[in-house]
The first five atom37 places (N, CA, C, CB, O) and aatype in JSON, in Angstrom:
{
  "aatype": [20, 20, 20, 20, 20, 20, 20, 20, 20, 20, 20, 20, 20, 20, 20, 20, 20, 20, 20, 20, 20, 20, 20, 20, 20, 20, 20, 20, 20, 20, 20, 20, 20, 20, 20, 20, 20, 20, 20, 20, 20, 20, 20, 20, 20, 20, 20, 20, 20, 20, 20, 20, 20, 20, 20, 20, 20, 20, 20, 20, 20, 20, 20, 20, 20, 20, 20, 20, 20, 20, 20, 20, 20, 20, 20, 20, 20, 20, 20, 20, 20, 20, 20, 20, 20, 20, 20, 20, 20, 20, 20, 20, 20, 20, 20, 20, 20, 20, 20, 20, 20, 20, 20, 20, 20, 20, 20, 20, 20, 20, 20, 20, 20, 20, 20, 20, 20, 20, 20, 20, 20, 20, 20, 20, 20, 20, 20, 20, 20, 20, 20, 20, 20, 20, 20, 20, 20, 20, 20],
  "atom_mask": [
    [1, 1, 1, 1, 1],
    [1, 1, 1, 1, 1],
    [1, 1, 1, 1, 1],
    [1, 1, 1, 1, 1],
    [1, 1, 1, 1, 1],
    [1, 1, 1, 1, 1],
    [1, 1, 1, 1, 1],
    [1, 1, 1, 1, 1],
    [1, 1, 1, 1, 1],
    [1, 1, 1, 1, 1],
    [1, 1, 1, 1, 1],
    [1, 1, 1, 1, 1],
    [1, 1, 1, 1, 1],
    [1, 1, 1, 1, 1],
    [1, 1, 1, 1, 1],
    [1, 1, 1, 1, 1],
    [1, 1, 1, 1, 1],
    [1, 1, 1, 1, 1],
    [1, 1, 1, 1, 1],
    [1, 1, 1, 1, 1],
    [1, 1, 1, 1, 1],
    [1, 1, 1, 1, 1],
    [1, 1, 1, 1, 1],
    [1, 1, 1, 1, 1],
    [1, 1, 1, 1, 1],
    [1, 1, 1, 1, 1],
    [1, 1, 1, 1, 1],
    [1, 1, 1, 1, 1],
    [1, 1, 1, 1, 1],
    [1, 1, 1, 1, 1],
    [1, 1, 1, 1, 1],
    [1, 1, 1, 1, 1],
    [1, 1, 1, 1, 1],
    [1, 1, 1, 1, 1],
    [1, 1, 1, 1, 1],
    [1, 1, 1, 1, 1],
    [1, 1, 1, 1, 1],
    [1, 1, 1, 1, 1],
    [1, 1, 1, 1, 1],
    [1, 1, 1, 1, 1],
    [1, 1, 1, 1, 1],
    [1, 1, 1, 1, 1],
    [1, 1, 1, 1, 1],
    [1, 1, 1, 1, 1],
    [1, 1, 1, 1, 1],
    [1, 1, 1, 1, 1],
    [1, 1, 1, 1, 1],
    [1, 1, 1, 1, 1],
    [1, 1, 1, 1, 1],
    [1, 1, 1, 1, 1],
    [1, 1, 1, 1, 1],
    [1, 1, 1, 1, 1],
    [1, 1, 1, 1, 1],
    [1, 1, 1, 1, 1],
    [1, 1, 1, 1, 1],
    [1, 1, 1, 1, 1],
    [1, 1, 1, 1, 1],
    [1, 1, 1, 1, 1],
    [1, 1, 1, 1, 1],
    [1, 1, 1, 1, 1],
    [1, 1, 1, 1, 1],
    [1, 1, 1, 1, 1],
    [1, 1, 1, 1, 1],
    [1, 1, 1, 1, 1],
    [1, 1, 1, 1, 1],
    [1, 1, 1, 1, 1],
    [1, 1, 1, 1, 1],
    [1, 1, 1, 1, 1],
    [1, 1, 1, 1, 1],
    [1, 1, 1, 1, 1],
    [1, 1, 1, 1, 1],
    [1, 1, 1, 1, 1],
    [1, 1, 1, 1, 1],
    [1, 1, 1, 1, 1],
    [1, 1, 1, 1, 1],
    [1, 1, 1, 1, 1],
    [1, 1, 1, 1, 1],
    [1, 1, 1, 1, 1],
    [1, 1, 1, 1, 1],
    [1, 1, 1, 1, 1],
    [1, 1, 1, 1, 1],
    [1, 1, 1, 1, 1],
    [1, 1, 1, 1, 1],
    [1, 1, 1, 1, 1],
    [1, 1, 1, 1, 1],
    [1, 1, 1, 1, 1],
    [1, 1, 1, 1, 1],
    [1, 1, 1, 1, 1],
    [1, 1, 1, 1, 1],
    [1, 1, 1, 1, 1],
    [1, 1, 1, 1, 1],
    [1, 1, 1, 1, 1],
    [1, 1, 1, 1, 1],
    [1, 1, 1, 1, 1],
    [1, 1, 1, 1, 1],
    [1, 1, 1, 1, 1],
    [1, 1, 1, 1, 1],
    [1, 1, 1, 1, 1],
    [1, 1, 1, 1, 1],
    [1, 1, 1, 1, 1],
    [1, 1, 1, 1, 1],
    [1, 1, 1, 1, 1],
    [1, 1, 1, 1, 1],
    [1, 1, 1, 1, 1],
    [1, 1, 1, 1, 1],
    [1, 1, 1, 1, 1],
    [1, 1, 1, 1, 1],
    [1, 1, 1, 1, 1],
    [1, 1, 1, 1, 1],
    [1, 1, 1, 1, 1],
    [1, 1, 1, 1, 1],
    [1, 1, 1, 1, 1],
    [1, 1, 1, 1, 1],
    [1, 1, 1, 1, 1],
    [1, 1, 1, 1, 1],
    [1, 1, 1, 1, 1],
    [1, 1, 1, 1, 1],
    [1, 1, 1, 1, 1],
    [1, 1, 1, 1, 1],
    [1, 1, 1, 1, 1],
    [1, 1, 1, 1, 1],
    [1, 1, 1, 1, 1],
    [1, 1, 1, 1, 1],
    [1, 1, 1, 1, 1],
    [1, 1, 1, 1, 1],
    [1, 1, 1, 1, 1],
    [1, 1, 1, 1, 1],
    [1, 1, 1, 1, 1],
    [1, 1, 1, 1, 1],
    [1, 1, 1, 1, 1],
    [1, 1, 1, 1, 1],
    [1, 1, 1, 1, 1],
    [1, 1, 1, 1, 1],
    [1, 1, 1, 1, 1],
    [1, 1, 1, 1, 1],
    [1, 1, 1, 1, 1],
    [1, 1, 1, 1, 1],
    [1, 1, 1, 1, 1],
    [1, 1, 1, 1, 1]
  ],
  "atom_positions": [
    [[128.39, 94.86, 99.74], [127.93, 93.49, 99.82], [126.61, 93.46, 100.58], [128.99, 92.58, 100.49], [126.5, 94.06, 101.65]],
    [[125.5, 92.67, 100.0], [124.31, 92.35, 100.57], [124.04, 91.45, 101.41], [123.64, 92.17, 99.88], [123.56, 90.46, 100.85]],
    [[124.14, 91.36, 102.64], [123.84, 90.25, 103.5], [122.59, 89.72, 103.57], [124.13, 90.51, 104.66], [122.24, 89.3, 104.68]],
    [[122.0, 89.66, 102.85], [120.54, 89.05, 103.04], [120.38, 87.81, 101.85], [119.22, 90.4, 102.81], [120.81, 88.0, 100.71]],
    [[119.67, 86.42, 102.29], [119.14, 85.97, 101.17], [117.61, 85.69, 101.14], [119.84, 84.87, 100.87], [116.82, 85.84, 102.07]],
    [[117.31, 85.19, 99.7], [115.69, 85.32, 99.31], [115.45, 83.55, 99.05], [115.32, 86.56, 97.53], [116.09, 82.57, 98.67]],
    [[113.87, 83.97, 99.59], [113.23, 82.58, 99.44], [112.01, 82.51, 99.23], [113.36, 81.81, 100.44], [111.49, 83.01, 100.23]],
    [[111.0, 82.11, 98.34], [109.57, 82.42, 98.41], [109.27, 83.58, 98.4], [108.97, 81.99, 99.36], [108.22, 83.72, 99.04]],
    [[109.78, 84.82, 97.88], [109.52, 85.83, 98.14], [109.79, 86.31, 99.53], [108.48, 85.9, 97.77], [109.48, 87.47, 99.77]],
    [[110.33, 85.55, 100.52], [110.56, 86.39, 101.74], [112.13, 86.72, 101.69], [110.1, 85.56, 103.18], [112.78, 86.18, 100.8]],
    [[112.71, 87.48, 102.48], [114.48, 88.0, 102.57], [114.56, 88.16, 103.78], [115.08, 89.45, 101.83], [113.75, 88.78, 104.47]],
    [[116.22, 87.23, 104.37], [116.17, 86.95, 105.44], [117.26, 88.04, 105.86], [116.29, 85.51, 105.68], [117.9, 88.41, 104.87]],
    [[117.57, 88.54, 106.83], [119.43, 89.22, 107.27], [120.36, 88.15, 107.39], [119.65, 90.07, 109.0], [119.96, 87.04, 107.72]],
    [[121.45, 88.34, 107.18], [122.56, 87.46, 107.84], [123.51, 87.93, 108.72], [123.3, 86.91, 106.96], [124.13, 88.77, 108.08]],
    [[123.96, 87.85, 109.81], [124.9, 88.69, 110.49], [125.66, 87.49, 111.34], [124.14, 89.97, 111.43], [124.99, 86.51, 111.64]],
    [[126.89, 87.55, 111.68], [127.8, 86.41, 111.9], [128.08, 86.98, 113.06], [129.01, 86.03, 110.91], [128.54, 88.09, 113.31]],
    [[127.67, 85.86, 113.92], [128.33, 85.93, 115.63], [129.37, 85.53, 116.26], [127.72, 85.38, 116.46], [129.13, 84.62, 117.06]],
    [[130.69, 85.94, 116.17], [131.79, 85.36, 115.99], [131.94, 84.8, 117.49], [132.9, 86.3, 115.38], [132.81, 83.96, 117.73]],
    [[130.96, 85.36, 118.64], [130.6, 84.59, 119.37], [130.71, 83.04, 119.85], [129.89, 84.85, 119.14], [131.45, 82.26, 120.45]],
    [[129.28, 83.15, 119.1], [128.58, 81.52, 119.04], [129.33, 80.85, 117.7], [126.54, 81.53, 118.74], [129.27, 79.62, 117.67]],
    [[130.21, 81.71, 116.29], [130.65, 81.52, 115.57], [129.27, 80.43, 114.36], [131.97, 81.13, 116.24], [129.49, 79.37, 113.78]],
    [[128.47, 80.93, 114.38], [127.36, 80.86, 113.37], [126.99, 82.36, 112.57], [126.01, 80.3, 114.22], [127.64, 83.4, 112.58]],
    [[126.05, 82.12, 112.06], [125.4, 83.11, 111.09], [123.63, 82.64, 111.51], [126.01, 82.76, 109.12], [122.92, 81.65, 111.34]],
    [[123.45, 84.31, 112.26], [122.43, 84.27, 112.49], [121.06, 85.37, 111.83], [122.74, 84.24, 113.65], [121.17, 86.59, 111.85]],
    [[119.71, 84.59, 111.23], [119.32, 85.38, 110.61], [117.72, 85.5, 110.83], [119.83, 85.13, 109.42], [116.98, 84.74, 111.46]],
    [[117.51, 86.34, 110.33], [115.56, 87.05, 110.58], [115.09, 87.15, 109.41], [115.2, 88.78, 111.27], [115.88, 87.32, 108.48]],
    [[113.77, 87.07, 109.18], [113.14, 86.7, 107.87], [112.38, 88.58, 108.18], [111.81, 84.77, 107.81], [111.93, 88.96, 109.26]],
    [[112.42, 89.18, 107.29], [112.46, 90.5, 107.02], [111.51, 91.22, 106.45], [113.33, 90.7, 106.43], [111.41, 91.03, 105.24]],
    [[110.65, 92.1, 107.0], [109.39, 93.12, 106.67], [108.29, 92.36, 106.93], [109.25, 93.7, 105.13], [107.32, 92.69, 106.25]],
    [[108.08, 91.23, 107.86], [107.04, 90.89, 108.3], [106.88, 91.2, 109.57], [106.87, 89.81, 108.07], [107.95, 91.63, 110.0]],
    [[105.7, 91.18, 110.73], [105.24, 91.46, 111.67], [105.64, 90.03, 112.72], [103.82, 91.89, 111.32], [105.89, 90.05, 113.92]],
    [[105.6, 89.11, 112.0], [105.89, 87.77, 113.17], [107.58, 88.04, 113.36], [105.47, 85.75, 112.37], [108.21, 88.82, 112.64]],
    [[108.06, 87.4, 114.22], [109.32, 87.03, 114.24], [109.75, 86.24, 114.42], [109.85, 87.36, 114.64], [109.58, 85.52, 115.4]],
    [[110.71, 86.03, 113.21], [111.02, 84.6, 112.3], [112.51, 84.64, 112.51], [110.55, 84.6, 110.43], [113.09, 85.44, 111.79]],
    [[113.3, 83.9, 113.4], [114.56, 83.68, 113.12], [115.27, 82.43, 113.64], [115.17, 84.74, 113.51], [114.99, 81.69, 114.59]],
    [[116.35, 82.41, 112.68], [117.12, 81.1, 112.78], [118.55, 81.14, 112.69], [116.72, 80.21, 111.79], [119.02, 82.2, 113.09]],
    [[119.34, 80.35, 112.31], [120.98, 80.1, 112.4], [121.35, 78.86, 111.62], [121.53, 79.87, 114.0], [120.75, 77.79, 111.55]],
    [[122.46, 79.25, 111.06], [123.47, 78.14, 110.49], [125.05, 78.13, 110.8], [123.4, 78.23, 108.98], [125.74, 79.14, 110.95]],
    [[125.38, 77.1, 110.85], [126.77, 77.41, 110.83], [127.7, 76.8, 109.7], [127.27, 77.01, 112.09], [128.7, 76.1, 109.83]],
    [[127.2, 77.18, 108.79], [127.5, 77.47, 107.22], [126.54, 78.21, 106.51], [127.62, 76.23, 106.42], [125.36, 78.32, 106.83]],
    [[127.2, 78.82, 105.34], [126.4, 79.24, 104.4], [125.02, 78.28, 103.86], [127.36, 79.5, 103.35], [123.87, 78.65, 103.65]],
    [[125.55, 77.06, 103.75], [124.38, 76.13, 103.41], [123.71, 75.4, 104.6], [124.86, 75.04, 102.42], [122.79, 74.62, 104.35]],
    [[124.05, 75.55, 105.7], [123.23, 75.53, 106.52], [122.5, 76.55, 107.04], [123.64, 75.07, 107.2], [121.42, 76.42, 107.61]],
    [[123.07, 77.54, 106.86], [121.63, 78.65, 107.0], [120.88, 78.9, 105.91], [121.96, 80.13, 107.4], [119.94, 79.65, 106.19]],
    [[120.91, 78.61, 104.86], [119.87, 78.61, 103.45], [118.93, 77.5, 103.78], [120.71, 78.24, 101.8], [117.73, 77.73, 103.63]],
    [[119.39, 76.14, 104.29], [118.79, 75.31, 104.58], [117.61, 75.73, 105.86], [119.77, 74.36, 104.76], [116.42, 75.42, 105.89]],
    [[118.28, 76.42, 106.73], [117.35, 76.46, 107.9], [116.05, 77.7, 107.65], [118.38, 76.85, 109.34], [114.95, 77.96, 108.13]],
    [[117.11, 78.31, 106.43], [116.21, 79.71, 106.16], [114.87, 79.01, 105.64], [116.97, 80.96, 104.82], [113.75, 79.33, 106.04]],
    [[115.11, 78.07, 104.76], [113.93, 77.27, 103.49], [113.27, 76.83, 104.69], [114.5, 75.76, 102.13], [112.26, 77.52, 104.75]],
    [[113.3, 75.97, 105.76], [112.43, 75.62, 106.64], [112.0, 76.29, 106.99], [112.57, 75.1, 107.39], [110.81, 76.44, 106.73]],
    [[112.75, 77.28, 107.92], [111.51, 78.41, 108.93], [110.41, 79.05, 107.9], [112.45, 80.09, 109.81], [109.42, 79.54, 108.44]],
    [[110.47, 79.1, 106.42], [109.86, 79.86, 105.57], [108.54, 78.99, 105.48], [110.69, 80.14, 104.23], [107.34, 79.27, 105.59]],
    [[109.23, 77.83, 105.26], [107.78, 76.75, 104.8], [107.01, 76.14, 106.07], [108.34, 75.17, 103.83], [105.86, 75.71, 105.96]],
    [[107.78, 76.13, 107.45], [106.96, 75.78, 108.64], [106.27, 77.51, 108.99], [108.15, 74.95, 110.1], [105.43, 77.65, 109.88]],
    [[106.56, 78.19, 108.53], [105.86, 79.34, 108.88], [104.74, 79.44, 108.2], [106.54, 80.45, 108.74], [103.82, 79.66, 109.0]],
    [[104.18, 79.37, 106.62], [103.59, 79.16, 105.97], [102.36, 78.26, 106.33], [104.3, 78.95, 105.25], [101.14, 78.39, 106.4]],
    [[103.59, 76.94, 106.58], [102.54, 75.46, 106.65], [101.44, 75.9, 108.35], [104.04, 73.38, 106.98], [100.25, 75.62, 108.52]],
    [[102.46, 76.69, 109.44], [101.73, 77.09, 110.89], [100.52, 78.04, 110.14], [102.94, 78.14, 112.25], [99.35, 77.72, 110.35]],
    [[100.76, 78.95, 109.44], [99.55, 80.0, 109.45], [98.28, 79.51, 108.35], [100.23, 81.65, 108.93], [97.09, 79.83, 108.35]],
    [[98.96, 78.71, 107.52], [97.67, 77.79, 107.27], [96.84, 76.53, 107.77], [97.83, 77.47, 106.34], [95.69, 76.29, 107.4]],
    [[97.56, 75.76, 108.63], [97.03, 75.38, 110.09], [96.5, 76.12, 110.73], [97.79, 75.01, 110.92], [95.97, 75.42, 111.59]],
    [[96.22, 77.23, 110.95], [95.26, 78.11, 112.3], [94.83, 79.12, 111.34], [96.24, 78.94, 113.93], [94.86, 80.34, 111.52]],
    [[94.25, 78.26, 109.89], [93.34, 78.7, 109.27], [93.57, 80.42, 108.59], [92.25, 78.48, 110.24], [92.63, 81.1, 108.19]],
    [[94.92, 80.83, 108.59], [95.23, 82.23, 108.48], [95.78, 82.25, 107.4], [95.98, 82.85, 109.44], [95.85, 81.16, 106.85]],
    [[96.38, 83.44, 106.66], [97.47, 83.79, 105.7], [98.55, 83.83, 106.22], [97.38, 84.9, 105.08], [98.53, 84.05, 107.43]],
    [[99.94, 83.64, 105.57], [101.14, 84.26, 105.93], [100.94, 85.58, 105.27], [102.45, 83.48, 105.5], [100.26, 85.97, 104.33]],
    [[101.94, 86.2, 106.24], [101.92, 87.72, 105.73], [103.11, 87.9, 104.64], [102.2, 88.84, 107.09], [104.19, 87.38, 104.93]],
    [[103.01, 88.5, 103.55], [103.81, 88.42, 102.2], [104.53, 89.67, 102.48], [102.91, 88.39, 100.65], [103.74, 90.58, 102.72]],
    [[105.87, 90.04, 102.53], [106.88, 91.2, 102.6], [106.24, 92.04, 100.86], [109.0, 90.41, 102.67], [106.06, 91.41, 99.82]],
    [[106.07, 93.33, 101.03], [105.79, 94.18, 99.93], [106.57, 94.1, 99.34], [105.55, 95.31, 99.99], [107.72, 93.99, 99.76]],
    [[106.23, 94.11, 98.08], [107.01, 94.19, 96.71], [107.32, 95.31, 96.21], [106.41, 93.64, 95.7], [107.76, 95.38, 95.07]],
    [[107.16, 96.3, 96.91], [106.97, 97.92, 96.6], [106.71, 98.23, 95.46], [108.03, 98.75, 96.83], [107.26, 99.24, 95.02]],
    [[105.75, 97.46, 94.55], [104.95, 97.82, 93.53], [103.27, 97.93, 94.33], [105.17, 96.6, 92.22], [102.65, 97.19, 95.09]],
    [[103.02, 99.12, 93.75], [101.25, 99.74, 93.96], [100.93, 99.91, 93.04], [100.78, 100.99, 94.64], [101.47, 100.77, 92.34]],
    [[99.68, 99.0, 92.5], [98.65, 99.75, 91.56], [97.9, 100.26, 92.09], [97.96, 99.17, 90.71], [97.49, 99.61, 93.04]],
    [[97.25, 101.61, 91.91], [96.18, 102.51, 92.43], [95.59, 102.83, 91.1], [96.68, 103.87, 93.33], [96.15, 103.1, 90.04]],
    [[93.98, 102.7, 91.46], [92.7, 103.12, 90.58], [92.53, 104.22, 91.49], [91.28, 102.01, 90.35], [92.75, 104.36, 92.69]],
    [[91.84, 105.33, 90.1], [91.85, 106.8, 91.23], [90.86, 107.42, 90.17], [93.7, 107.94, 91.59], [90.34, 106.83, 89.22]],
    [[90.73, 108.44, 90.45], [89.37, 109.19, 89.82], [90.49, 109.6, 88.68], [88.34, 110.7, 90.88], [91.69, 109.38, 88.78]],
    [[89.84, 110.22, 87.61], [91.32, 111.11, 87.0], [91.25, 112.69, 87.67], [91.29, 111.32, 84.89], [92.2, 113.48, 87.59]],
    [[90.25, 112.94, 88.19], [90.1, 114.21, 88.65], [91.18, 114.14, 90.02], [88.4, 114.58, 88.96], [91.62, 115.18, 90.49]],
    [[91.56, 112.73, 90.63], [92.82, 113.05, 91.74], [94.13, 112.92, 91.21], [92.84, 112.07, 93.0], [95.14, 113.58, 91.45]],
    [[93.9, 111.68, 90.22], [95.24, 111.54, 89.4], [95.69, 113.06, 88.86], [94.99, 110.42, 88.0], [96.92, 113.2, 88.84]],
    [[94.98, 114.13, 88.45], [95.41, 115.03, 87.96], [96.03, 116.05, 88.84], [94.56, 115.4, 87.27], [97.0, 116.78, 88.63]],
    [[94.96, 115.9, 90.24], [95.6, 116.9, 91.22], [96.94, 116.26, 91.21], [94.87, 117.04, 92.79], [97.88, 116.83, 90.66]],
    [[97.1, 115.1, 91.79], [98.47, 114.21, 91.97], [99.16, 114.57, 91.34], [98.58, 112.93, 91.77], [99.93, 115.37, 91.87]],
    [[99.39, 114.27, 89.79], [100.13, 115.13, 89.05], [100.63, 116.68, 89.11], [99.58, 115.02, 88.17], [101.79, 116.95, 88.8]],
    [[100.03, 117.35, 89.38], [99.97, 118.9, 89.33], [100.95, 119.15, 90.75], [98.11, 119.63, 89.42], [101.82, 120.01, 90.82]],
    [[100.58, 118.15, 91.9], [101.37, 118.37, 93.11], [102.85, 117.62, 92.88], [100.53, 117.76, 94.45], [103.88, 118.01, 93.42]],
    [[102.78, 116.75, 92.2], [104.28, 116.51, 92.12], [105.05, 116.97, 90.81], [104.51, 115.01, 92.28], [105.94, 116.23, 90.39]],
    [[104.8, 117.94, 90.27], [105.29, 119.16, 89.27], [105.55, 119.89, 90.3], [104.28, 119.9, 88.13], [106.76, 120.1, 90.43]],
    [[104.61, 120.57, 91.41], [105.08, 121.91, 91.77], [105.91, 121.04, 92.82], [103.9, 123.26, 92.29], [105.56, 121.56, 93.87]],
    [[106.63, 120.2, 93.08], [106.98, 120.07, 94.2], [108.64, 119.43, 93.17], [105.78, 119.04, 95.38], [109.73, 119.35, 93.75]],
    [[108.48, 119.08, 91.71], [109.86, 119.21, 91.37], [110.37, 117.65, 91.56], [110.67, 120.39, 92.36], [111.5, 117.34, 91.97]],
    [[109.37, 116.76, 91.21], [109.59, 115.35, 91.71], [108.76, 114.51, 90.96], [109.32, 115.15, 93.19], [107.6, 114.86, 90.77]],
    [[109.17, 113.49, 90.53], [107.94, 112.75, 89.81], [107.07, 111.95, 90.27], [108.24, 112.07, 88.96], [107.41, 111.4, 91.32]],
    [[105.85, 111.64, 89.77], [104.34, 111.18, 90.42], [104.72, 109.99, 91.68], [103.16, 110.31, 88.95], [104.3, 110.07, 92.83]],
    [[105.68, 108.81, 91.1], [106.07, 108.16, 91.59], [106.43, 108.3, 92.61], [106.53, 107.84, 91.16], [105.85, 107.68, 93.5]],
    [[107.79, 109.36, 93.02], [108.48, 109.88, 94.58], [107.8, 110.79, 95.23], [109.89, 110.57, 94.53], [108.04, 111.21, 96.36]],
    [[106.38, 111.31, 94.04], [105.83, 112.04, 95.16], [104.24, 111.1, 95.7], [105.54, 113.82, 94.52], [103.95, 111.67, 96.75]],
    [[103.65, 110.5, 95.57], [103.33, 109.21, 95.75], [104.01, 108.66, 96.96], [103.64, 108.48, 94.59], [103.43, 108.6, 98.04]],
    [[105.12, 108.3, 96.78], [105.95, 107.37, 98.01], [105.96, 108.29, 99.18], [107.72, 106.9, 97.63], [105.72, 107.92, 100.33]],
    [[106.19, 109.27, 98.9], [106.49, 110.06, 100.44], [105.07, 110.92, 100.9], [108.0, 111.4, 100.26], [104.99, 111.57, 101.94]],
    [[104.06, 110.78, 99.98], [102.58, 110.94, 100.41], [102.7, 110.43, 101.46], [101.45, 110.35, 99.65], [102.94, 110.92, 102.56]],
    [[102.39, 108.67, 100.9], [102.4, 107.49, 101.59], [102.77, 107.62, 102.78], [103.06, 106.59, 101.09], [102.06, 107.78, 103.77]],
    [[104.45, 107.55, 102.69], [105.33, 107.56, 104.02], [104.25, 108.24, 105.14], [106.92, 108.6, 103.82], [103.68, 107.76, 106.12]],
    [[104.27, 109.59, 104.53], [103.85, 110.43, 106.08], [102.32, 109.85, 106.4], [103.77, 112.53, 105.89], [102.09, 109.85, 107.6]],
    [[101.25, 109.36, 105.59], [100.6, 108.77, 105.69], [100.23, 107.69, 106.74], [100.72, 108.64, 104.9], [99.37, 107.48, 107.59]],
    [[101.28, 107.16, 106.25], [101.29, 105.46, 106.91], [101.97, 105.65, 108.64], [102.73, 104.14, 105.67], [101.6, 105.02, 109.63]],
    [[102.95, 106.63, 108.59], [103.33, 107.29, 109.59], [102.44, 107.56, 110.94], [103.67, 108.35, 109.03], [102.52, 107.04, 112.05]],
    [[101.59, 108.54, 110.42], [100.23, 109.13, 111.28], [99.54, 107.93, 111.3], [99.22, 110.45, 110.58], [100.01, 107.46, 112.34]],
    [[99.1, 107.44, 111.06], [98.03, 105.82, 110.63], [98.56, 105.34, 111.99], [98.55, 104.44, 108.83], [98.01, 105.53, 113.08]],
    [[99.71, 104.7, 111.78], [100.42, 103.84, 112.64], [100.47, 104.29, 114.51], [101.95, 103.87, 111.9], [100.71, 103.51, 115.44]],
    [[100.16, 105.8, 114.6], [100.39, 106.4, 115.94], [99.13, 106.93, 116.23], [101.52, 107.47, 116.04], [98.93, 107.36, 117.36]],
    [[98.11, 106.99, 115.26], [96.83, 107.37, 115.89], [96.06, 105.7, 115.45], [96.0, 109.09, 115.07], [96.48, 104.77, 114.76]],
    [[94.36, 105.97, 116.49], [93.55, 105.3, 116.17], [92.77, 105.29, 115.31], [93.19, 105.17, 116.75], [92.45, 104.16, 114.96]],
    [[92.17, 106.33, 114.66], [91.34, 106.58, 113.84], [92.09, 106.71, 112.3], [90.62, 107.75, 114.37], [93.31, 106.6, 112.23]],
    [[91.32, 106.95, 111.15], [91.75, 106.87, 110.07], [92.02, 108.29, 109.8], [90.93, 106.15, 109.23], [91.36, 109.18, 110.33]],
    [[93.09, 108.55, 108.9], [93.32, 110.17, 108.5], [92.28, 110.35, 107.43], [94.97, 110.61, 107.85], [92.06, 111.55, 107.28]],
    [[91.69, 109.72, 106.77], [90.35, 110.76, 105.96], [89.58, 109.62, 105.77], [90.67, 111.75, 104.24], [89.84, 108.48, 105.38]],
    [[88.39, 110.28, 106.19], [86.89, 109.51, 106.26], [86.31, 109.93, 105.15], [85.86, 109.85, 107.53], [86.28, 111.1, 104.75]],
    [[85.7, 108.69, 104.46], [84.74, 109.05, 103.28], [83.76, 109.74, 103.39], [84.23, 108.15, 102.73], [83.18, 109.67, 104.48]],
    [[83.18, 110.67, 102.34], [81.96, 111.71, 102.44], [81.14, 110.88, 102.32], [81.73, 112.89, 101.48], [81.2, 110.18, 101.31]],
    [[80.25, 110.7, 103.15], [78.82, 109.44, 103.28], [77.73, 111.04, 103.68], [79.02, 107.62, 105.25], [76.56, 110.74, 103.94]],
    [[77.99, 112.28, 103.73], [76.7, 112.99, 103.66], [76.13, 113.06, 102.59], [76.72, 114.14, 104.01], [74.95, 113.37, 102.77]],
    [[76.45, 112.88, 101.22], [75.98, 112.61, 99.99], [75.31, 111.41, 99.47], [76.85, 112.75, 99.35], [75.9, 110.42, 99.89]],
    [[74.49, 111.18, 98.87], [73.53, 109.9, 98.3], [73.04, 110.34, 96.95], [72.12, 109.52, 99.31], [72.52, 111.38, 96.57]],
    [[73.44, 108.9, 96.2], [73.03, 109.11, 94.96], [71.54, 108.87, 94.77], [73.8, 108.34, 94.12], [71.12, 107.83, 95.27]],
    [[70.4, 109.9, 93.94], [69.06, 109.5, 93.42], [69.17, 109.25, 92.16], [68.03, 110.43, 93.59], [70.06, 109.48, 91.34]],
    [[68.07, 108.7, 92.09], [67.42, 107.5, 90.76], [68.09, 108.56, 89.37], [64.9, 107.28, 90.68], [67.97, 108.01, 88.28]],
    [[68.44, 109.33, 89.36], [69.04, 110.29, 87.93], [70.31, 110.55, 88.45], [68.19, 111.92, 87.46], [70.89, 111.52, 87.97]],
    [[71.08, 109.67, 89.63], [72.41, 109.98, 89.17], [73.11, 111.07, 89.59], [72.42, 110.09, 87.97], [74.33, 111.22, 89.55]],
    [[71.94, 112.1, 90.14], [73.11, 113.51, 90.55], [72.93, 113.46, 91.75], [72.87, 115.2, 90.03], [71.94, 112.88, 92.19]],
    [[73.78, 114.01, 92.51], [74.01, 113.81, 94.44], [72.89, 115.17, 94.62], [76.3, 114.25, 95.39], [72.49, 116.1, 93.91]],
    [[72.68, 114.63, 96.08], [71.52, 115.16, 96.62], [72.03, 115.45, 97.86], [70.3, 114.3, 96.61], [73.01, 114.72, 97.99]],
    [[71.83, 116.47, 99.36], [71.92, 116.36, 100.28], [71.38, 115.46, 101.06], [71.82, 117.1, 100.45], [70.23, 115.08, 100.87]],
    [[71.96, 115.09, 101.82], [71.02, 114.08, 102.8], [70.26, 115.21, 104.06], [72.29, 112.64, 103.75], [70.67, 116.34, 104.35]],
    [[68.98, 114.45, 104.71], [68.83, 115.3, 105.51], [68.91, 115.26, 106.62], [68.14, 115.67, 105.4], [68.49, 114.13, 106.88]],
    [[69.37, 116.07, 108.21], [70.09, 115.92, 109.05], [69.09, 115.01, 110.23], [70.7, 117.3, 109.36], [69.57, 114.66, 111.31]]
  ]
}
């Protein structure tokens, strides 16, 4: 069973506090933190639909975006000369483009997240001239 429900594209948790005897829940894969309570099923759908749309309605008041939970769909434009390496690495690795793609990513996003700097800097020692073929730059 799935404890979570969806709204606007966001998905909240549900977890029941036999406590306080409500159902208390968090709006899920975003960076703010968004949570609320019902003490019914339709009162926490209800409270869920508010916090969604006063969250929305706040970050477009202070002139911002809400942040949208990933859809874990990626389109990527790529040279075909990487698309091919890409390919070739997730053959020898026994996995398809897709799962090997995702766990690129993962470790990617991983390192990203714990250092400051970016893991690969674009080649800017190269410049294109008036015919198109790269040239050295000079130091």
């Amino acid at each position: 069973m799935t404890n979570t429900m969806s709204y606007r594209g966001y998905v909240a948790s549900m977890i029941f506090d036999a406590e306080d005897k409500v159902i208390v829940g968090r709006v899920l894969d975003v960076e703010d933190i968004i949570t609320f309570h019902g003490e019914s099923v339709t009162d926490f759908e209800a409270n869920f639909h508010m916090v969604v749309d006063d969250y929305i309605a706040a970050c477009e008041s202070l002139g911002g975006a809400p942040e949208k939970p990933a859809s874990g769909k990626l389109m990527l434009r790529v040279s075909p000369g990487v698309h091919a390496a890409a390919l070739k690495a997730a053959a020898r690795s026994g996995i398809s483009l897709n799962k090997w793609a995702e766990e690129v990513l993962s470790v990617a996003s991983r390192r990203s997240a714990t250092t400051s700097t970016a893991l690969v800097q674009p080649d800017r020692t190269r410049k294109r001239t008036r015919a198109g073929s790269r040239s050295s730059r000079a130091a």
